[in-house]
C-alpha positions in Angstrom: 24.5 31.1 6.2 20.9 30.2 5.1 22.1 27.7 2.8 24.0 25.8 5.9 20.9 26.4 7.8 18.4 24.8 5.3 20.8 21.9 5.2 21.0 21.6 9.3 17.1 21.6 9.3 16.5 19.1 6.5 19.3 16.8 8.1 17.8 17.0 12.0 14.2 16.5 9.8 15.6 13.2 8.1 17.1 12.1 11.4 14.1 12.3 12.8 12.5 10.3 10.3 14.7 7.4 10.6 14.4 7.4 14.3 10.9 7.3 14.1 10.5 5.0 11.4 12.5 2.4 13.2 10.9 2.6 16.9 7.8 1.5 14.4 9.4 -0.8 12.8 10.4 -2.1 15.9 7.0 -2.0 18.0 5.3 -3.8 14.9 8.1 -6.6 14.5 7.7 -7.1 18.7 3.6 -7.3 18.3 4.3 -9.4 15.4 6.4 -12.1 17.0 3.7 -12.9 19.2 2.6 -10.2 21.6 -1.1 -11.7 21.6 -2.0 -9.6 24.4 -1.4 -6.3 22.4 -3.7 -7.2 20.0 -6.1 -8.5 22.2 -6.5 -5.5 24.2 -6.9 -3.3 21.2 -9.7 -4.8 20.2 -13.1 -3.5 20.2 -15.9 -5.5 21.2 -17.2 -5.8 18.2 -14.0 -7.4 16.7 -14.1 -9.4 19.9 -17.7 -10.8 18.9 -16.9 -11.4 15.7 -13.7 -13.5 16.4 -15.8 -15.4 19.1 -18.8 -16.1 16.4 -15.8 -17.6 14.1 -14.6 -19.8 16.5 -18.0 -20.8 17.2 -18.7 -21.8 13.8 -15.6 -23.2 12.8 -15.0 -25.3 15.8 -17.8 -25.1 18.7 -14.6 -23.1 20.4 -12.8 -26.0 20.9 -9.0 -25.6 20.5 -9.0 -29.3 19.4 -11.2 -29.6 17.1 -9.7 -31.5 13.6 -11.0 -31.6 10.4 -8.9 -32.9 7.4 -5.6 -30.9 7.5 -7.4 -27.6 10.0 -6.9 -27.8 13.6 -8.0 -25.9 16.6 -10.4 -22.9 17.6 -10.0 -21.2 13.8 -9.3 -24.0 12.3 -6.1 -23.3 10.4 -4.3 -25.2 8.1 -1.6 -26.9 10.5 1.1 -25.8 8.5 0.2 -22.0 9.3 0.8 -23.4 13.3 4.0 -24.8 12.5 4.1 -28.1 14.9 3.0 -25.3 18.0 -0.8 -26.1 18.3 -1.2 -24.2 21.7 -3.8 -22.3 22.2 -2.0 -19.6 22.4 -0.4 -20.1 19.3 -3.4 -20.6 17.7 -4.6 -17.3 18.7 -1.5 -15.5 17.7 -2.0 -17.3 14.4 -5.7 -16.8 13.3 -5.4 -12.8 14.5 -2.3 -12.9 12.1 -4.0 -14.5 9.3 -7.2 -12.5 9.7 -5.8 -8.7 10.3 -3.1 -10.0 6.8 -6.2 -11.5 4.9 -9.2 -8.9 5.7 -7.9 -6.5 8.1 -10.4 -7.3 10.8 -12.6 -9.8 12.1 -15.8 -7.9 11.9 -14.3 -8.2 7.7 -13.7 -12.0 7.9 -17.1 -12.5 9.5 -18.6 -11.2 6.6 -16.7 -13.2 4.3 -17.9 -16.3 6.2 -21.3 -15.1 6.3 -21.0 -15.0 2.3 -19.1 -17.8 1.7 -19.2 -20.3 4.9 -15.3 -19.8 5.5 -12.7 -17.6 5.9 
């Protein structure tokens, strides 16, 4: 009787597990495809600042801005923007490339600060 009861436990336990695992995997694909707002909201405003300072020095803020093969606010390599240069697009992009390259902008600030890009 214990030994079917250790068994029930550890299965409801894994069960669990995989139910949780993929509501995560879930919410992170959704924020991922390009629910912008999520991640701007959970920004702090220091990560706010520093994303603001970046687009200041990279473009003077404009979403426009073209230099070589970078475009826009961030000024990302177009093919990172995929023919979609909205601004929009260009914000889901650069928060993409940033929270995948240094894990925050406050981080890629101080890269630029060091090296004069990100």
């Amino acid at each position: 009787m214990n030994n079917l009861k250790s068994t029930f436990v550890k299965f409801i336990v894994a069960l669990a597990l995989v139910l949780t695992g993929a509501s995560a995997t879930q919410t992170i694909a959704t924020n991922v495809a390009g629910q912008n707002n999520t991640v701007q909201a959970a920004m702090s405003k220091s990560e706010k600042a520093a994303k603001r300072w970046i687009a200041m020095r990279e473009s003077g803020g404009s979403y426009y801005a073209r230099n070589g093969v970078c475009y826009g606010r961030y000024q990302l390599n177009i093919a990172y923007l995929h023919g979609n240069y909205s601004p929009a697009n260009q914000e889901r992009t650069a928060d993409r490339y940033v929270y995948g390259r240094y894990g925050s902008w406050v981080n890629a600030k101080r890269f630029w600060l060091a090296h004069h890009w990100y």
